[in-house]
N, C-alpha and C positions, 0 to 999 in steps of 0.2 A: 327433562329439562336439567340443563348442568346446574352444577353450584354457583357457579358465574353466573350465570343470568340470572337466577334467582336475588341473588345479591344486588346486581345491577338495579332489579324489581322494587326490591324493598328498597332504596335508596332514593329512586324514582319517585317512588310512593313518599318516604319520608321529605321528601325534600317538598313537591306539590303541597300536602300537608302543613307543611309550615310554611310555605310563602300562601297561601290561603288562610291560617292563621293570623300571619304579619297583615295583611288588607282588612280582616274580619277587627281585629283591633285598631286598627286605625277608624273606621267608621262605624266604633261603636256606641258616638253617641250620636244619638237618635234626636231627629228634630220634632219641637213638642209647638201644637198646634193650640192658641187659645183665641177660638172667636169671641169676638164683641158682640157676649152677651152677659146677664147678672150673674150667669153659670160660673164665669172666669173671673167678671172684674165687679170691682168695689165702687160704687158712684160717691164721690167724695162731695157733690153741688147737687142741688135737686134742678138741674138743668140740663143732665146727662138722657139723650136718647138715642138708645140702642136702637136698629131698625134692617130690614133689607136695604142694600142699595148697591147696586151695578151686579145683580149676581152673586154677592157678597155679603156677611155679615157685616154690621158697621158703624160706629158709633159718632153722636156730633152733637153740637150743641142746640136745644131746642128755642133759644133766644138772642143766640148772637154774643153770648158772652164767655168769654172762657169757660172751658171744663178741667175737671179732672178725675180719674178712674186710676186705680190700684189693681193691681195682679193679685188674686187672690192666691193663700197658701205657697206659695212659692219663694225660697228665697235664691236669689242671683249671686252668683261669685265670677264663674269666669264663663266664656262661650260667645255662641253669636245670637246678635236678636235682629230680626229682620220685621219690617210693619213697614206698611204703604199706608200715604198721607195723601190726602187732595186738599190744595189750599183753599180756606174761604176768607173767616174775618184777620184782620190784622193783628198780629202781635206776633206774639216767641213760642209757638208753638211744640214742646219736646219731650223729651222721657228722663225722669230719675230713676239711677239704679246702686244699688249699693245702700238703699234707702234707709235710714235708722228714724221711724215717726219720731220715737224719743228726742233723742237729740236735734234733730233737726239735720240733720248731717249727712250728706249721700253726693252721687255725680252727676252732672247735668250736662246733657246736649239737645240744642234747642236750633231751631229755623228762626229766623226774621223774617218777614212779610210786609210789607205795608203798601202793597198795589202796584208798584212796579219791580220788574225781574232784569236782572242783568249777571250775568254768568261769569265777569270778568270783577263783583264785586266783594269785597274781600269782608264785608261782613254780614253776606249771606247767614254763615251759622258760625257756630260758638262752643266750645266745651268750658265747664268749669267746674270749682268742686263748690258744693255749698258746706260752710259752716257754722252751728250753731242757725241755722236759717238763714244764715246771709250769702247771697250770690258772689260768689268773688270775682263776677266777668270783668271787673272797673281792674282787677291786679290780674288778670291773664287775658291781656292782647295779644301777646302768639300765638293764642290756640282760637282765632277766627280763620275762616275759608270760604273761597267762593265754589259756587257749586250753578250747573246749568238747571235751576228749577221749571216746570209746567204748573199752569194753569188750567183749571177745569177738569182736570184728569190725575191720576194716581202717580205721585213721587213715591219712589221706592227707596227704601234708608233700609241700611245693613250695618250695624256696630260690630266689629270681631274685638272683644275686648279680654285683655290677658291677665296676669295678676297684677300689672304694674304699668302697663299701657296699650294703648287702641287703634284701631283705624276706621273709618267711617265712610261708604261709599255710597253716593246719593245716584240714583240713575244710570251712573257708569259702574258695573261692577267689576272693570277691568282695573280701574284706577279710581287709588283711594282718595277723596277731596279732602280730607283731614286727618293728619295724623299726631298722635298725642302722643307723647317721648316718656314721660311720666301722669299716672293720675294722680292729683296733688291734694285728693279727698282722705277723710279719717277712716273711712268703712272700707272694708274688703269684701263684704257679702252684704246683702240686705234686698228689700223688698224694689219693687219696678211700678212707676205709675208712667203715666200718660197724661198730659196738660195741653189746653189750648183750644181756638176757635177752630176748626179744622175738623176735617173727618178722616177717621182710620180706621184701619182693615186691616187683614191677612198678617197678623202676631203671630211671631212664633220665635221659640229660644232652641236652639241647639246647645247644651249645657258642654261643656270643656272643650269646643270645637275652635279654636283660636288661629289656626290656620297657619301663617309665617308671621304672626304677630309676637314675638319676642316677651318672655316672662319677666325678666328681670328690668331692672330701669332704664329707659333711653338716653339716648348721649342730652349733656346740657350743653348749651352753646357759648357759656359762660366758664363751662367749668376751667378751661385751659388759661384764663386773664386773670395775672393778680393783681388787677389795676381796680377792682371789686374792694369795695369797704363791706366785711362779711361780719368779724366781731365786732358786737356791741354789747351796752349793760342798757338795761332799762327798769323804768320805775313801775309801779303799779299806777294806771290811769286812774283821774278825778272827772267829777264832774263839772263841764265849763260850758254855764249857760250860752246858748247864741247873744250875740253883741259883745261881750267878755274879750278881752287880747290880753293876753300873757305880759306884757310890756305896760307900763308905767314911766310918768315924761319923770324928770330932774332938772336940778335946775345947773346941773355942769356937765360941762362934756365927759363921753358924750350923752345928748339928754333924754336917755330911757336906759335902762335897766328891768330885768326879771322882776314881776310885781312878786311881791314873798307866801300871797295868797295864792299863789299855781306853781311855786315851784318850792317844796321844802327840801333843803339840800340834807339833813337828815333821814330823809326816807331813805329804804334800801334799795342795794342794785342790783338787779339779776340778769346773768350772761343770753345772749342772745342772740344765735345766727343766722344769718344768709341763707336759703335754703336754694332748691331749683331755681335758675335763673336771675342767681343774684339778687332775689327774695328777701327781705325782713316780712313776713305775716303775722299782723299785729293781730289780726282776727281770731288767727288761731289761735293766737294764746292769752287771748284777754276777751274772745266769744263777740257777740252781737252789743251792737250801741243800741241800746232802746230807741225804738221809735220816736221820733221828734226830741231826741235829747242829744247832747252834744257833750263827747268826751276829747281828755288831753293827756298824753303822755311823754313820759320824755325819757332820748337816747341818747347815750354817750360813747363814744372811741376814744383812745390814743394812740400816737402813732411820733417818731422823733424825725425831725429833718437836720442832715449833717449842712446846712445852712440858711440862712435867712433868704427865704423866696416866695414866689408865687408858684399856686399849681388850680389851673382849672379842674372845677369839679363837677358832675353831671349828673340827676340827682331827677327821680323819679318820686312822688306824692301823693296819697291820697289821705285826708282833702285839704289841710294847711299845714305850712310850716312855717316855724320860727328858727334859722341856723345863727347860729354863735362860733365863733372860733377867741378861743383863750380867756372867756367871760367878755365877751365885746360880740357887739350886735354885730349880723354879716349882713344877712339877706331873710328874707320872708315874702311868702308866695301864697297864693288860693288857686286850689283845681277843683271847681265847682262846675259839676257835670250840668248841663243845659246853660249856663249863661254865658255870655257874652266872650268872657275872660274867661272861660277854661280851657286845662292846658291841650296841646295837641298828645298825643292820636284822642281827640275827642273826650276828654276829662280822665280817660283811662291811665292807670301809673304805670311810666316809661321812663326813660333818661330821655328823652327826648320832652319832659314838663317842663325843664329849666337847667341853666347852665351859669354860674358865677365864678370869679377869683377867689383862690383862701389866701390871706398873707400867713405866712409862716414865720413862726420866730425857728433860731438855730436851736435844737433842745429838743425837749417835749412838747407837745403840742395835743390842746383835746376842740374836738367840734361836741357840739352841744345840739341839741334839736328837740322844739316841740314840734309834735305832728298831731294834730286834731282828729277827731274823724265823727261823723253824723250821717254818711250816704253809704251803704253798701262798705263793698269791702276797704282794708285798712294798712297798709302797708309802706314800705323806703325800698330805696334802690340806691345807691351813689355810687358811682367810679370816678376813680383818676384816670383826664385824659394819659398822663405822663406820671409814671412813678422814682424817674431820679431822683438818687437823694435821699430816699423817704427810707423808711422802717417802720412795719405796724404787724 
């Protein structure tokens, strides 16, 4: 055999070799299998039973009330998790992952159920991050989707989640029904439970296996408008009993004013910005309102107009606000999730809660705002329809 074909050989050979290589790496993580049993998970309610059913290991609730189970020894950072769900009782049936028990702190994606199914309804399911305990689904409504659910039989859920965002495909594994631009949670790694009326089956994590799901952060749909009120300064919240309003009557125009018992203009100010999607999270940085207790704090801007005018302002809430422009009352509002009067999309914070005039003087100019909070998550939003004029 010449030296030429020998060479030819060996290059043949090296080359096989490492395109054999390059596939061998690519699927080398290996998908981990954990049936629903005490082997795997943690029974968090003593209402948790494990059991055969369809062929399958399987876990459900033995009284009709929500459960929850924990991944034993495992912690999650990136990859894919796949579990089949058959609906039974009503409620929000999902998985935390990124789990911190400590803190309370990790991401959530959850089903809604409540007896009828529609595939064209947009709030099917839900992601959110929790902090400190608290859900923040009431401050992320773009992150619901609808999805073609079954009854009586196994829905199959697939997360491919990356370091920094996810995709989630319910029954269709062609096409993802939710996708999440950023995860807007404090954990990057942490423990995976399971919640809900429901029974699940066939877990399994694929650990770094993220597919075409992008590492770094998804585009914001805000980021390109600087019509976004992003800087602000704010105080440290107090406590203000339910029945309590920040406002106190006078007897001159006009006749109320800031009661001096909720707002001391000597407290300090600390800077405070806009995050994803034109965001202030007040949660994040002031943690959970205790249960049946009712907190208030309050934020400030400034911004100069090269003339005396008006500028609609658009202005997203959870759950009251008191706006002031130049120390003069403006507007004040309540987004109180289930009654009557809360704002649209459904009590959640949008620019679409409410919309007012600000009069402007030529000069300087500051808005003022208390915002309350006692329900779940806690947050502002405002933009300028029209930014002529303005400087901030």
């Amino acid at each position: 055999m010449t030296s030429e074909k020998l060479f030819a050989i060996g290059i043949a050979l090296l080359f096989s070799m490492g395109t054999y290589g390059q596939r061998k790496g690519k699927s080398s993580s290996k998908a981990l299998s954990f049936p629903m049993t005490e082997k795997h998970w943690i029974p968090k309610n003593d209402n948790v039973q494990f059991m055969d059913y369809k062929s399958t290991k399987a876990v459900r609730s033995s009284n009709d009330n929500p459960f929850e189970i924990l991944l034993k020894d495992m912690e999650f950072s990136t990859g894919t998790i796949e579990y089949d769900v058959e609906l039974k009782g009503r409620g929000f049936p999902g998985i935390n992952f990124h789990l911190d028990e400590t803190t309370g702190n990790s991401e959530v994606y959850y089903l809604r159920y409540f007896g009828q199914l529609s595939p064209l309804s947009r709030t099917t399911m839900q992601y959110a991050a929790f902090m400190d305990g608290v859900n923040l689904w009431d401050l992320t409504d773009e992150y619901q989707a609808a999805a073609a659910l079954t009854e009586n039989t196994w829905n199959h859920i697939k997360l491919v989640i990356s370091e920094n965002q996810m995709k989630v495909y319910v029954n269709n594994m062609d096409r993802a029904a939710l996708q999440v631009p950023v995860l807007e949670g404090l954990t990057k790694t942490g423990k995976i439970s399971l919640n809900g009326n429901v029974i699940y089956a066939n877990f399994k994590i694929t650990p770094n296996e993220t597919e075409d799901v992008a590492q770094g952060i998804g585009y914001d749909p805000t980021y390109n408008d600087p019509n976004y009120l992003r800087k602000w300064e704010v105080q440290e919240p107090i406590d203000f009993a339910t029945g309590k309003d920040p406002m106190q009557q006078i007897s001159t125009s006009p006749g109320v004013v800031i009661d001096k018992a909720y707002f001391d203009t000597s407290n300090s100010w600390k800077g405070i910005k806009a995050k994803h999607r034109g965001m202030v999270n007040l949660t994040e940085r002031f943690g959970a309102t205790e249960t049946g207790k009712r907190r208030l704090t309050w934020l400030r801007t400034t911004f100069t107009s090269d003339r005396e005018q008006e500028k609609l302002l658009r202005m997203g809430f959870s759950d009251e606000v008191w706006v002031f422009i130049n120390g003069q009352p403006l507007h004040q509002n309540k987004n109180y999730y289930g009654s009557p009067g809360m704002k649209e999309p459904r009590g959640r914070c949008t620019l679409d809660n409410t919309k007012f005039k600000v009069p402007l003087k030529e000069g300087e100019n500051e808005i003022l705002i208390g915002l309350s909070n006692y329900f779940f998550g806690w947050g502002l939003i405002a933009r300028w329809d029209d930014t002529a004029g303005l400087q901030y």
